[in-house]
N, C-alpha and C positions, 0 to 999 in steps of 0.2 A: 504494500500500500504506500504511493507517495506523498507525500505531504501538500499537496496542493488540496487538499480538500476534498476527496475522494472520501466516499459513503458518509457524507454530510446532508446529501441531500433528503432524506429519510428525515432528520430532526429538523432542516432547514424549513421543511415543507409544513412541518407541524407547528412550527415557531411562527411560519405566516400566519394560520387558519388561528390561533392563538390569538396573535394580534390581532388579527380581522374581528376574532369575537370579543377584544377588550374595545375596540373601536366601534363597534356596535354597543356594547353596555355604555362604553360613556356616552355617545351618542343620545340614547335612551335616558341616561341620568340627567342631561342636557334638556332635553326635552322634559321632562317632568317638575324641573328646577323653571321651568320658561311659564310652565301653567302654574307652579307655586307662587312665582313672584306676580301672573293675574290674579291669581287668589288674593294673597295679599294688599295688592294694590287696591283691589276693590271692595273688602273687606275693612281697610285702613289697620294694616295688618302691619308693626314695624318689620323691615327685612330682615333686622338680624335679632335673631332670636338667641342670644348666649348658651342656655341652655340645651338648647339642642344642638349646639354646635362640639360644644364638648362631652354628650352623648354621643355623639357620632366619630370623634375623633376618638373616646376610648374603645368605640367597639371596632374601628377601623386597625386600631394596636393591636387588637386581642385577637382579632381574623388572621390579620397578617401573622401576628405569634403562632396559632395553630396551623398555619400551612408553611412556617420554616421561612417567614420572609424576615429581613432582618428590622432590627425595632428601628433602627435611623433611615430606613426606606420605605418604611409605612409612614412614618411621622410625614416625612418629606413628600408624598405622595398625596396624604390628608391635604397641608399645607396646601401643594398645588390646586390639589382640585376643590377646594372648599372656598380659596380666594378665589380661582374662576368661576366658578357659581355664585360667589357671592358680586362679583362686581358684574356676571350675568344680571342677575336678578334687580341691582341697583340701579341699571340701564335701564331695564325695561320697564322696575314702576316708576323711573324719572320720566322716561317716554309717556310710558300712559298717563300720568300728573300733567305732564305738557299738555297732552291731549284734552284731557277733561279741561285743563285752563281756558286753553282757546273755544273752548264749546262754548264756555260760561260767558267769555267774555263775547261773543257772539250771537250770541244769546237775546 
């Protein structure tokens, strides 16, 4: 066997379909964080909920712990995807705010 990579393609192939299904989950996460933050919005519902955010980032530790991920790669994952959600979610009830404004004042 030489060293160019020969019988890689076996795990290479499963490491796409892998990512393909974490890019479909966030995707999914994405979209459900899009209807949250209408909910919210229209509810007058504050975005960020403390509480729940640190519910989610210890059970995001605790997953990661049980399937062998390391603890400073969950954390840093949390991190990532919870501020993208959250300035998702900022945008879109400052948008809808906008909207409702200009209705009123048109009104």
């Amino acid at each position: 066997m030489s060293g160019n990579g020969e019988g890689l393609a076996p795990f290479r192939a499963r490491l796409d379909e892998i990512d393909d299904a974490i890019a479909q989950l966030l995707g999914e996460r994405f979209d459900i964080c899009r209807a949250v933050a209408e909910h919210k919005s229209a509810n007058d519902i504050p975005m960020m909920q403390p509480d729940r955010v640190v519910e989610v980032r210890e059970r995001y530790l605790a997953r990661g712990a049980a399937v062998g991920l390391p603890a400073d790669f969950s954390a840093e994952l949390f991190e990532v995807l919870i501020g993208a959600t959250c300035r998702l979610e900022d945008e879109i009830i400052a948008a809808l705010a906008g909207a409702a404004s200009q209705e009123a004042e048109s009104a």
